[in-house]
C-alpha positions as CSV (number, residue, x, y, z in Angstrom):
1,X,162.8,178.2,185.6
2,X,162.2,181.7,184.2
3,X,163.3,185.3,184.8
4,X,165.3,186.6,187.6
5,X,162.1,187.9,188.9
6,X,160.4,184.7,189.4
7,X,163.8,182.9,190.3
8,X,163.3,185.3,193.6
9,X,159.6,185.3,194.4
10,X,159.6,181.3,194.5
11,X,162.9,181.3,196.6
12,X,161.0,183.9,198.9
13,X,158.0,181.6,198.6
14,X,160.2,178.5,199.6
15,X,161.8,180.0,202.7
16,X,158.3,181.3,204.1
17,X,157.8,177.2,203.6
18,X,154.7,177.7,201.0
19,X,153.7,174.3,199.6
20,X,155.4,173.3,196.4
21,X,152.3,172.4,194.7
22,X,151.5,176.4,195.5
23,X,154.4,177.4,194.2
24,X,154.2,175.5,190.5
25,X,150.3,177.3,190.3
26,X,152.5,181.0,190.9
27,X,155.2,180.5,188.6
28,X,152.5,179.2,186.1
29,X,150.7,182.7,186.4
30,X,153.8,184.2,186.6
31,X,155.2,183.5,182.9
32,X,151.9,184.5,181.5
33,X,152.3,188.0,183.2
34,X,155.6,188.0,181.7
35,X,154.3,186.9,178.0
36,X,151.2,189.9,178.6
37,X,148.3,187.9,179.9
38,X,145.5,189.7,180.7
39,X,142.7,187.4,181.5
40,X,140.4,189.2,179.5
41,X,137.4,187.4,178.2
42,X,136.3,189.5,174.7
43,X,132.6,189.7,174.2
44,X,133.0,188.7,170.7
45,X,133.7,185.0,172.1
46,X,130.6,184.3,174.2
47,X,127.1,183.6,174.2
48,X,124.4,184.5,176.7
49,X,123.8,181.4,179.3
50,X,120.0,180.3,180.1
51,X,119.7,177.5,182.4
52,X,117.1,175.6,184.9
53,X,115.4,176.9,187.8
54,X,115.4,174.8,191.3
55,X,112.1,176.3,191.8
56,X,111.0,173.6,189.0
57,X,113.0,171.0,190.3
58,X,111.9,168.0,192.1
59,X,113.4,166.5,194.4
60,X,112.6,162.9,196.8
61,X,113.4,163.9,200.3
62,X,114.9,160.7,201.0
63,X,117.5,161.2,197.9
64,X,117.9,165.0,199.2
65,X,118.5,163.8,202.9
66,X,121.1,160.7,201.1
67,X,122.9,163.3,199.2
68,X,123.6,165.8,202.3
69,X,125.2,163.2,204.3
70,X,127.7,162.4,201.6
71,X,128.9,166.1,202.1
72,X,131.2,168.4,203.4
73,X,130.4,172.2,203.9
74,X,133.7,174.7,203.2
75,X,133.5,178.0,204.1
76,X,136.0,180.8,202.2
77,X,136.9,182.9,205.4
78,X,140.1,184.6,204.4
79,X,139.1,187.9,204.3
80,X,140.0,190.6,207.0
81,X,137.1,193.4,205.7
82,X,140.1,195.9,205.0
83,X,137.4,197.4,202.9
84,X,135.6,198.2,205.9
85,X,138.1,199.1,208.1
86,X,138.6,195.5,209.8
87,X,142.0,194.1,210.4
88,X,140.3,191.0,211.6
89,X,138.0,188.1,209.9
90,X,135.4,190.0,208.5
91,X,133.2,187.0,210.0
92,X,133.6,188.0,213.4
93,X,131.7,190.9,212.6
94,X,128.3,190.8,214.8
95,X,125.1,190.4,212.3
96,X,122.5,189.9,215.1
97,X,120.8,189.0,218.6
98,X,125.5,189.5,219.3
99,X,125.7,186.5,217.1
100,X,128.6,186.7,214.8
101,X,128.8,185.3,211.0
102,X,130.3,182.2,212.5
103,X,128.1,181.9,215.4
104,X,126.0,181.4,213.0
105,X,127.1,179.1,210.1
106,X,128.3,176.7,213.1
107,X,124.5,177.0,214.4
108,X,123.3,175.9,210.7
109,X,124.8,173.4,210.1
110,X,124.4,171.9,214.1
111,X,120.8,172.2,213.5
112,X,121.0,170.1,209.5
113,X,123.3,167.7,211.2
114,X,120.2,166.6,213.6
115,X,117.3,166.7,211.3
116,X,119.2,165.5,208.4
117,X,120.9,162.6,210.6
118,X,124.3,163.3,208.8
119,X,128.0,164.2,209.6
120,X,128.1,167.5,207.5
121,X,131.6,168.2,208.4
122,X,132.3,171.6,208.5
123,X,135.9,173.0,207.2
124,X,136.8,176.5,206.8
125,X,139.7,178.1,203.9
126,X,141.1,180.4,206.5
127,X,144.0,183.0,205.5
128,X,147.3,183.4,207.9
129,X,145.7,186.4,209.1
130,X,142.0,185.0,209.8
131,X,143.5,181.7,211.6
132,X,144.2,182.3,215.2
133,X,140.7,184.5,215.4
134,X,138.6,182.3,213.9
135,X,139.8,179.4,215.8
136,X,139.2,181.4,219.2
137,X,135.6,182.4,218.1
138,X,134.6,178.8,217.3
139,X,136.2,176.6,220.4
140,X,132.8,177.3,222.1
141,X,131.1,175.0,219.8
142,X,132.4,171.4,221.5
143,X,130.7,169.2,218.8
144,X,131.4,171.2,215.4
145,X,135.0,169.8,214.6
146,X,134.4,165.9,212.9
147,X,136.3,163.4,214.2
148,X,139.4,162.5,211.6
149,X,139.1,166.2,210.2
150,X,140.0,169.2,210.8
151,X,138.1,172.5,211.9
152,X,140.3,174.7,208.9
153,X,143.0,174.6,206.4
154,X,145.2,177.5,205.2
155,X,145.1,178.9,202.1
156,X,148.5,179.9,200.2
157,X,150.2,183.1,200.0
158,X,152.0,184.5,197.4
159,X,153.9,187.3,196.8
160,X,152.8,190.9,195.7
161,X,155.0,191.8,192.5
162,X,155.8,195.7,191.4
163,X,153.8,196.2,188.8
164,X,156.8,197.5,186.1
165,X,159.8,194.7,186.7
166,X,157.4,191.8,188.4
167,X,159.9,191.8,191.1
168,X,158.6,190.4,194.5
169,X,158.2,193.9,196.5
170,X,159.9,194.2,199.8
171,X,158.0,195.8,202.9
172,X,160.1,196.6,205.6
173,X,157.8,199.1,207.0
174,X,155.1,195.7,207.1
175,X,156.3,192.9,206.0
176,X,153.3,190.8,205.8
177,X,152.2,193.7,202.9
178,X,154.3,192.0,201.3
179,X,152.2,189.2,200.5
180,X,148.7,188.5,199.1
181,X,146.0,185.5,199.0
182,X,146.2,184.4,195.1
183,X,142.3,184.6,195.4
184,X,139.4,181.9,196.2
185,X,140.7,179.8,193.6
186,X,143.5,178.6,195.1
187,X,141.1,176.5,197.3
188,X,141.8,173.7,195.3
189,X,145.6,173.9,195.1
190,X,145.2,174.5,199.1
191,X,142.8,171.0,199.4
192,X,145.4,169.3,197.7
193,X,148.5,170.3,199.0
194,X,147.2,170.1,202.5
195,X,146.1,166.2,201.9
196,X,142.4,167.1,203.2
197,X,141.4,166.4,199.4
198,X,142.7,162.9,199.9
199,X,141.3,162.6,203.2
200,X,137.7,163.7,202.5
201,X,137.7,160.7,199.9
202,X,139.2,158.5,201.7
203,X,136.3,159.0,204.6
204,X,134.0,158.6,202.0
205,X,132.9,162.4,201.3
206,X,131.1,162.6,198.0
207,X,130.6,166.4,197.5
208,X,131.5,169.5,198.6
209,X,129.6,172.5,199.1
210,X,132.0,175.8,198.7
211,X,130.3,179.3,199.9
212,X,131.7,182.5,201.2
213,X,131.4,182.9,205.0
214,X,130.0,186.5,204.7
215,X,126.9,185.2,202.8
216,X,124.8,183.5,205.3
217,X,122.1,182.0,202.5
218,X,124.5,179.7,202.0
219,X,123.1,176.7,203.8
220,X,123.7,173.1,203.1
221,X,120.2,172.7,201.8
222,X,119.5,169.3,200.4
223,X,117.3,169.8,197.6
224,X,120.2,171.6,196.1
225,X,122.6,168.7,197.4
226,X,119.5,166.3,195.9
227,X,119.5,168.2,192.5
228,X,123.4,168.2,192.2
229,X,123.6,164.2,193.1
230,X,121.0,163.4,190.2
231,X,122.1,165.7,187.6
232,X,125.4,163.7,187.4
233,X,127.5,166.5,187.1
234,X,130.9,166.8,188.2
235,X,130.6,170.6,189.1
236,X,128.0,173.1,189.2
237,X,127.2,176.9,190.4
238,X,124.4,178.3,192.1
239,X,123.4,181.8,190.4
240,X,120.9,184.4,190.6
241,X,119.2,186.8,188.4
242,X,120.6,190.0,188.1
243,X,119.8,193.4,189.3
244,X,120.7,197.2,189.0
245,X,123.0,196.3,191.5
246,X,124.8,193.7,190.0
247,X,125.7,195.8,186.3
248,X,129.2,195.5,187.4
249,X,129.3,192.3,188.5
250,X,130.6,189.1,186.9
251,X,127.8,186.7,185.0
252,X,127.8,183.6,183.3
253,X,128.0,182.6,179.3
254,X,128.6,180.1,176.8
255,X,132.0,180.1,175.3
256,X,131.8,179.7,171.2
257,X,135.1,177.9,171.0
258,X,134.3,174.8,172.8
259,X,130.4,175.5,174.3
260,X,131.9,175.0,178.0
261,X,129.9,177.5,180.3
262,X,132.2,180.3,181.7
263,X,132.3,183.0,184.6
264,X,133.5,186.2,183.4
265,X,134.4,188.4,186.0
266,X,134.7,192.4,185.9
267,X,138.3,192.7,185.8
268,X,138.1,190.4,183.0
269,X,136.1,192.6,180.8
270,X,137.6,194.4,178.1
271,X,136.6,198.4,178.0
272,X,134.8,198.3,175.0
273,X,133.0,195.9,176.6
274,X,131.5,197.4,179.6
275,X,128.4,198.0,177.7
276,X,127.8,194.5,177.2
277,X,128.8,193.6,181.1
278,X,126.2,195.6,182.3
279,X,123.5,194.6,179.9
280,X,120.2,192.7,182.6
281,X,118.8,191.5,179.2
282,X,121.5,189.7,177.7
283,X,123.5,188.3,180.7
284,X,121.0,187.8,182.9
285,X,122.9,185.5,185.4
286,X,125.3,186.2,188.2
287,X,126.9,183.9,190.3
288,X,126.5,183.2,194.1
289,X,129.9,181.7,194.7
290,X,128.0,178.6,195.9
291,X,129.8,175.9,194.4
292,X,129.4,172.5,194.6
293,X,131.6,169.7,193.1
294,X,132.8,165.9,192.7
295,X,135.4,165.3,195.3
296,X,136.8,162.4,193.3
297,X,136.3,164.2,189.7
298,X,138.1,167.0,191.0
299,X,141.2,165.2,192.5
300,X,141.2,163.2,189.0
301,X,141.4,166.1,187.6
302,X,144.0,168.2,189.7
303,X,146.6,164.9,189.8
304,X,146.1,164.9,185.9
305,X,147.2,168.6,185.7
306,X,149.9,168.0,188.7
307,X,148.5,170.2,190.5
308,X,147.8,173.0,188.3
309,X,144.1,173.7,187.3
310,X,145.2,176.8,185.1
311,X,142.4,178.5,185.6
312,X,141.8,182.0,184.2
313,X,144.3,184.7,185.4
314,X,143.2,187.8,187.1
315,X,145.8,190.5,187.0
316,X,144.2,192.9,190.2
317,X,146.6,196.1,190.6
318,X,146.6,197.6,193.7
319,X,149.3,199.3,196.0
320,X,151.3,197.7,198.3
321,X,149.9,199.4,201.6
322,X,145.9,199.3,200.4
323,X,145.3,202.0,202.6
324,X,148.5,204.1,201.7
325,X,147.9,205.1,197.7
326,X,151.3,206.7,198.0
327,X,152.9,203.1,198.0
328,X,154.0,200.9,195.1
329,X,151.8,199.8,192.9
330,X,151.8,196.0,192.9
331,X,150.0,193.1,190.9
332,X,148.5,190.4,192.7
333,X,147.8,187.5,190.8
334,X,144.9,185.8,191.4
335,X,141.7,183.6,190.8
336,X,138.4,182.5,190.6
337,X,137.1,179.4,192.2
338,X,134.2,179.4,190.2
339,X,136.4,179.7,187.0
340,X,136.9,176.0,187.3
341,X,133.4,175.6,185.7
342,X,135.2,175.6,182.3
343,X,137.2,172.4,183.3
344,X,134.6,170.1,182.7
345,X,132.3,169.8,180.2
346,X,129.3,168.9,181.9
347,X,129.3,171.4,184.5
348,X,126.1,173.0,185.4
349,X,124.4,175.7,186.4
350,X,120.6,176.4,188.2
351,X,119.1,179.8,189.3
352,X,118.3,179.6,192.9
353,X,115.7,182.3,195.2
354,X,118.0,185.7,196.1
355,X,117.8,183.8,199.8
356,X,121.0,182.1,198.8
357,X,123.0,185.0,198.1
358,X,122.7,187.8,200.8
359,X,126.4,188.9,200.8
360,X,127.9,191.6,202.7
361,X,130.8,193.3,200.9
362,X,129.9,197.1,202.2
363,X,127.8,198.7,205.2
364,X,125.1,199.0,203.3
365,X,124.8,195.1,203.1
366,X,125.5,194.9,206.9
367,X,122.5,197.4,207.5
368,X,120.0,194.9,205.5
369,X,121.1,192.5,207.7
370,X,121.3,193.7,210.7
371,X,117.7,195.5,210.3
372,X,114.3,193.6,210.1
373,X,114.7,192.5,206.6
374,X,115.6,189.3,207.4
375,X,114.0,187.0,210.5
376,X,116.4,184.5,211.8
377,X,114.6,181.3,213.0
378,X,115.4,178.8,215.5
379,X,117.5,177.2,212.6
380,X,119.4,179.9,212.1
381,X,118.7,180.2,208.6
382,X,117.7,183.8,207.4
383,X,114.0,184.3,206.1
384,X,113.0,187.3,203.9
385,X,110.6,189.0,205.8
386,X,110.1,191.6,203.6
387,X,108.5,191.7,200.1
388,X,111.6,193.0,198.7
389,X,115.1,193.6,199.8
390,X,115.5,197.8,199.7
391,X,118.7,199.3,198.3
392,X,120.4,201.1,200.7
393,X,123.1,203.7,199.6
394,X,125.0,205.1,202.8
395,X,127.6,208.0,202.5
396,X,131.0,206.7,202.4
397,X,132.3,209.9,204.3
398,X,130.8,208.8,207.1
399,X,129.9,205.0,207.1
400,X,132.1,203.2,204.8
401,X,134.2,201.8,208.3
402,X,132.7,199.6,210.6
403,X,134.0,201.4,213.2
404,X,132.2,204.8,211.8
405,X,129.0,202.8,210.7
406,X,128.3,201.5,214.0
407,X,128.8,205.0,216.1
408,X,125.6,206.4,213.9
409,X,123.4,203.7,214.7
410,X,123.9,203.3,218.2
411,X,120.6,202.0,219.2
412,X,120.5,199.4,216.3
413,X,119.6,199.0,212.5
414,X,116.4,200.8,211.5
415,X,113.5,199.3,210.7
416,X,113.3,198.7,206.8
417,X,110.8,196.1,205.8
418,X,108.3,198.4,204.1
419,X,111.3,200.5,202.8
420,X,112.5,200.0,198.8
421,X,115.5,202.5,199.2
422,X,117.6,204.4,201.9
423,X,119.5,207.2,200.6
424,X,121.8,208.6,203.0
425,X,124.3,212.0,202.4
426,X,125.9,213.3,205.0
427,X,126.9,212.7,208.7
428,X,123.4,211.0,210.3
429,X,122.9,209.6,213.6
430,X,120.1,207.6,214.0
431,X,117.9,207.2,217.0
432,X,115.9,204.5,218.4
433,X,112.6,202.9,216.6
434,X,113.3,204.6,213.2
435,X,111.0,203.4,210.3
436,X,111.6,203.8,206.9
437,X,108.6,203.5,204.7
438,X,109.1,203.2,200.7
439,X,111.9,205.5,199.1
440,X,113.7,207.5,201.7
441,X,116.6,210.1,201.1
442,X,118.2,212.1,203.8
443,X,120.5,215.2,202.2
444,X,123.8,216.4,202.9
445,X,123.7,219.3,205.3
446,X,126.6,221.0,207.6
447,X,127.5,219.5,210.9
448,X,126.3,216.0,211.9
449,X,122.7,215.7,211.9
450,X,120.0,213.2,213.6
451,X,116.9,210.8,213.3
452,X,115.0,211.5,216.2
453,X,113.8,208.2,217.8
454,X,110.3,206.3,216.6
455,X,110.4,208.9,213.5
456,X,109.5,207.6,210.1
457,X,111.3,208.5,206.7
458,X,109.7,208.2,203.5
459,X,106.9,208.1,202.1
460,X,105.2,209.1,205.3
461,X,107.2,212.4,205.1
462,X,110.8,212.6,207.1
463,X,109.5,213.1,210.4
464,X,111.7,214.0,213.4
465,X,114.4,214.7,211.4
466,X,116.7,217.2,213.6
467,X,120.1,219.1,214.0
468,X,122.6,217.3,215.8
């Protein structure tokens, strides 16, 4: 069974009645943090990844149409935002028109259920702390559960170990600190244990589509579903090219050992390798963390390994209390859902448009979205409506917290469709009507300053730009 230390953390595991499939993948991960595991992925034993383009793809309609109705849509929407001063699902967060992130992913996939005549069940992989909200938020929408299924399943919980003896650290000030989600990749531990695996196949469910509910261009688009139906393939990735903004980012490559295709993320990286991470030119492909697999490949495959994929650990050192640096420092061990790639070894990958992956992980994302970058159509699916998407770099200072953010727009995002940056230092309030044209940067002064309303910054010179 192990050490003392993991003799406790599953006993702790069994009396907060985690599923015992759950608590084989922990004590897995477990003895290879106690034989030094790392995770890490050395450069020296990959290869750059190239791969197809859906813009070359063809696809029949019919076939795309066929494939969407053999599949279900799960949404990841287990996060609370702690990074941005949430303590709720960072879905509930309003994006638009006082639409929320799922307003709108229930109003997608209403509107591809009617023109694609199919089912499209819709399941989320909520958290114990994203449950009871997310539940609220979505009894409005009558017709989204699908009859036989349910609306969500839970993900697991495991506990937080101290980082020098790998005890399971006790809380009493919080006890829920005391645990930690073991990372999107226990989704498929979590469809297995809860028996949704079984009944998805059962019902007939062919594929599932996996995406992150804080990235709404992640719509169950059939001539993606077409493309992954034809290829054959038992999973596959959607990626992107990769920009400035992604040199820190995970990407894609070819493992020499075995020629499987593998996602390396950032905490996998080796220091010597950073270089190489952040290289555009030689690993030029990121991933969307739109997944889409087999249903019955993968529950061959997780009965085969009873339960336990081992997918790549992630050893993510934090403190017990994130926002209290003063606390323990803890390991959480967790991992990738997109790891599972290397299972098989005919997964695939394809580039898709950047309209597929418009995350929000800071304010700055949630500024692009909430300004007139993006149209929202009448089904609900966003549209670039500018030529490019600007980088925006607000001052963490002041804007890093929702809460903060939202006080210095008052009257509402600016307007940046003609903007290619937004540089923002210092305290800023904006007003109404405020354009920014091309590059924009507003400096760090004393005391809060403001945008006066219907100014324009940038290129057009920073006009109406006042004390506050």
């Amino acid at each position: 069974m192990g050490s003392p230390g993991l003799h406790r953390a599953r006993d702790k595991m069994q009396r907060a009645g985690v599923d015992p499939t759950a608590i084989e993948v922990f004590s897995h991960y477990y003895r290879l943090l106690e034989h030094g595991e790392t995770g890490m992925i050395p450069e020296s034993t990959i290869d750059p990844l190239e791969m197809e383009s859906l813009a070359d793809v063809e696809v029949d309609d019919e076939a795309a149409s066929e494939a969407l109705r053999g599949t279900v849509v799960i949404k990841l929407n287990g996060g609370l935002g702690t990074s941005m001063g949430m303590d709720r699902a960072k879905s509930l967060l309003c994006v638009r028109r006082g639409l929320s992130f799922l307003d709108i992913i229930a109003r997608q996939v209403l509107h591809a259920r009617k023109v694609h005549d199919a089912t499209l069940p819709l399941i989320f992989m909520d958290s114990f702390r994203t449950s009871a909200d997310t539940m609220h938020a979505l009894a409005r929408y009558e017709d989204l559960a699908v009859k036989g299924l349910p609306l969500e399943f839970l993900q697991n919980k495991v506990p937080k170990l101290l980082e020098k003896t790998l005890e399971p650290v006790d809380f009493p000030k919080d006890p829920d600190l005391e645990w930690c989600p073991p990372g999107h990749g226990d989704i498929y531990t979590a469809l297995l244990g809860t028996g949704l695996l079984d009944s998805l196949v059962e019902a007939g469910y062919k594929t599932a589509f996996v995406s992150n509910s804080d990235n709404l261009g992640a719509v169950p688009d059939p001539k993606v579903a077409g493309w992954f139906a034809g290829s054959g393939a038992p999973f596959a990735i959607e990626a992107v090219r990769r920009t400035p903004s992604d040199k820190k980012g995970g990407h894609f490559a070819r493992r020499k050992q075995d020629g499987r295709i593998v996602l390396r993320e950032t905490a996998q990286t080796l220091k010597e390798d950073q270089d190489a991470l952040a290289d555009l030119d030689r690993h030029k492909f990121c991933s969307t963390n739109n997944l889409w697999f087999d249903l019955v490949a993968m529950r061959e495959t997780l009965r085969a390994r009873e339960g336990v994929l081992g997918l790549p650990l992630i050893r993510n050192v934090k403190t017990v209390d994130p926002a209290d640096a003063s606390t323990p420092k803890v390991i959480q061990v967790e991992t990738a859902m997109g790891a599972a790639i290397e299972l098989f070894a005919d997964s695939r990958t394809i580039e898709v448009g950047r309209d597929r992956f418009v995350p929000v992980k800071t304010t700055n994302d949630l500024l692009v979205l909430r300004s007139d970058v993006y149209d929202i159509g009448r089904d609900f699916v966003l549209d670039q409506a500018a030529d490019e998407v600007p980088y925006v770099e607000l001052d963490v200072d002041y804007y890093k917290l929702v809460g903060d953010f939202d006080k210095r727009f008052p009257e509402g995002a600016p307007s940046l469709k003609q903007a290619q940056s937004l540089k923002v230092g210092g305290d800023w309030t904006f007003g109404h009507g405020v354009r920014v044209v091309g590059k924009a940067e507003l400096p760090e002064k004393s005391g809060a300053q403001r945008v006066d309303a219907d100014s324009t910054l940038g290129e057009r010179a920073p006009a109406g730009v006042a004390d506050g």
